[in-house]
N, C-alpha and C positions, 0 to 999 in steps of 0.2 A: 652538339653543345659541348664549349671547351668546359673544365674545370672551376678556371677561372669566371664564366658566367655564370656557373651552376647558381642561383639565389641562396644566398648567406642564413636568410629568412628560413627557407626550408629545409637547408641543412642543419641549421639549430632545432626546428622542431624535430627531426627525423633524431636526433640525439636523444634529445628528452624523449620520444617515446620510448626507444633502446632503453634509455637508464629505468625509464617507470617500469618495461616489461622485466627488466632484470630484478627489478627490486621486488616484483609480483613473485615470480619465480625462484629467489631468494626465500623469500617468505614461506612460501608453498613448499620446499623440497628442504627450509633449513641449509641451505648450503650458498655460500657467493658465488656469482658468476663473474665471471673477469670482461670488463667492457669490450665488445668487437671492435676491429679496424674498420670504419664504412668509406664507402668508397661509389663513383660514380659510372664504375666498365663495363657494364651492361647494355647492349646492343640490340637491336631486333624487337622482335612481339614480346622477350620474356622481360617481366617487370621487376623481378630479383633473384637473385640467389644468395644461399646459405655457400661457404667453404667452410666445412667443417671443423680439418684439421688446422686450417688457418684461425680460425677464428673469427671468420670475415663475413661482412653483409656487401654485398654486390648490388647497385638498384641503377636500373636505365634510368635516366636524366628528364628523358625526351618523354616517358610518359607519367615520370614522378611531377612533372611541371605541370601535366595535363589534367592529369587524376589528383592532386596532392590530397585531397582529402582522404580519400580510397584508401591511399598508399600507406598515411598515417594514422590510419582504423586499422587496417587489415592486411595489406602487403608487408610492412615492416615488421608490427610482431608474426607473423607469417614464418618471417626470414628467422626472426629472435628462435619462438621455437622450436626450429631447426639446429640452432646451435645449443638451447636446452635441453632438448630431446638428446643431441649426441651426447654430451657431458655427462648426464645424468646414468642413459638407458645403452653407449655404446650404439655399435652399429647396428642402424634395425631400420623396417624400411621405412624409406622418406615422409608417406606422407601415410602410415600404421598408425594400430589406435594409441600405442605412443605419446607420438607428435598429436594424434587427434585428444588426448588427454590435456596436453599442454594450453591447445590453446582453447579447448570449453572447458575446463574445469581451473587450468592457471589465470589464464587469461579473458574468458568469459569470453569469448567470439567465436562464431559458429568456424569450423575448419572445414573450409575451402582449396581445394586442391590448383584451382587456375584463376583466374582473372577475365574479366570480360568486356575491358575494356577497348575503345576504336582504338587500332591500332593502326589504321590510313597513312598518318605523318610516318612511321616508321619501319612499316613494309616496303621492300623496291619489289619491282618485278621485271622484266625485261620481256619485249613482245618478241619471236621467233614464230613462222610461219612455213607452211606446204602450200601445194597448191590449191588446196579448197580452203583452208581456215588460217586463222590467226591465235597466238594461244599467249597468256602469258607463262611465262616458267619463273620461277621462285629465282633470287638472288645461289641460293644452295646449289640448284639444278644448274644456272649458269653458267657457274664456276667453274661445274664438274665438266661441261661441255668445253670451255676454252681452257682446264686441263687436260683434255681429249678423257674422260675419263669415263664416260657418258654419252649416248645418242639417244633421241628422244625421236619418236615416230607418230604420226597423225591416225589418230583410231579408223577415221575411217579411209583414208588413203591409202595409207602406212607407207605412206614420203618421210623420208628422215628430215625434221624439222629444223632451219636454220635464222639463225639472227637476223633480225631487219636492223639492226643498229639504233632501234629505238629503246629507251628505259622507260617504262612504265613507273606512274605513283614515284 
C-alpha cells in the first residue's frame, strides 16, 4: 500500500489517539511530551514499532487497514508508550514493568507484548522442495539461500532443499 492511498480517515484518528495518549501521559508524569513523526514503513507480521531516539511511531499499512480498531485501542498507544517509557525511565527493557506501568496505570490497557492478528495478506512464503516433500521457507530464509548464505536440508531425507519457482500466499 503506497503512502498516497494510505486512508486520510485513519491517519487522522491514529493522530488523535498519539495526542490523547500524550496528554494522558503529560498528566500522569507532569511533564510534555513532544508529538512523534508517524509514519507508514512497516512491513511484514510486525504491526508497529516505537524509534526511540527518533521519536518515531512506525505502523504497517496493510494490517492498520485490517485491524483499525485493534490498532487504535492498543497497537498505537502500545507504540506511544514506548516512546514514554524512554523519555521518562531512559533505556530499560522494551516491554519491563516500566513500559507495563505506562500503559495499565497511564493508560488504563492491559500490556500486551504482541498482536494476534491474521496476518495471511502479509506473510509470503516461497515453496522449495526434496525429493519426498514440499516445504514452505519464510521470505527471510529465501533470501538468505539466493544470497548463498544458507542451505536448508529435508528432516527426513536430508536433500538439500531447492526452489520450485513457486511464491506461496
Amino acid at each position: 500500500m503506497s503512502k498516497t492511498s494510505f486512508p486520510t480517515e485513519l491517519h487522522q484518528q491514529a493522530k488523535e489517539i498519539i495526542a490523547k495518549c500524550l496528554q494522558q501521559a503529560s498528566k500522569a508524569f507532569n511533564h510534555p511530551f513532544p508529538s512523534p513523526t508517524l509514519n507508514y514503513k512497516v512491513r511484514g507480521k510486525t504491526a508497529g514499532k516505537a524509534y526511540l531516539q527518533l521519536n518515531e511511531i512506525r505502523l504497517n499499512p496493510n494490517l492498520f487497514v485490517e485491524n483499525s480498531q485493534a490498532f487504535l485501542e492498543e497497537v498505537i498507544p502500545h507504540e506511544v508508550a514506548h516512546l514514554v517509557t524512554y523519555q521518562v525511565y531512559g533505556r530499560v527493557r522494551p516491554h519491563g514493568k516500566e513500559w507495563q506501568g505506562v500503559m495499565s496505570s497511564v493508560f488504563d490497557i492491559e500490556p500486551r507484548t504482541t498482536h494476534s492478528f491474521d496476518v495471511s495478506s502479509v506473510s509470503k512464503s516461497f515453496e522449495y522442495q526434496c525429493d519426498c516433500n514440499t516445504y514452505p521457507l519464510s521470505v527471510r530464509r529465501h533470501n538468505k539461500v539466493l544470497r548463498g548464505q544458507s542451505q536448508y536440508r529435508c528432516a527426513q531425507c536430508h536433500q538439500t532443499l531447492t526452489f520450485t519457482g513457486i511464491q506461496l500466499s
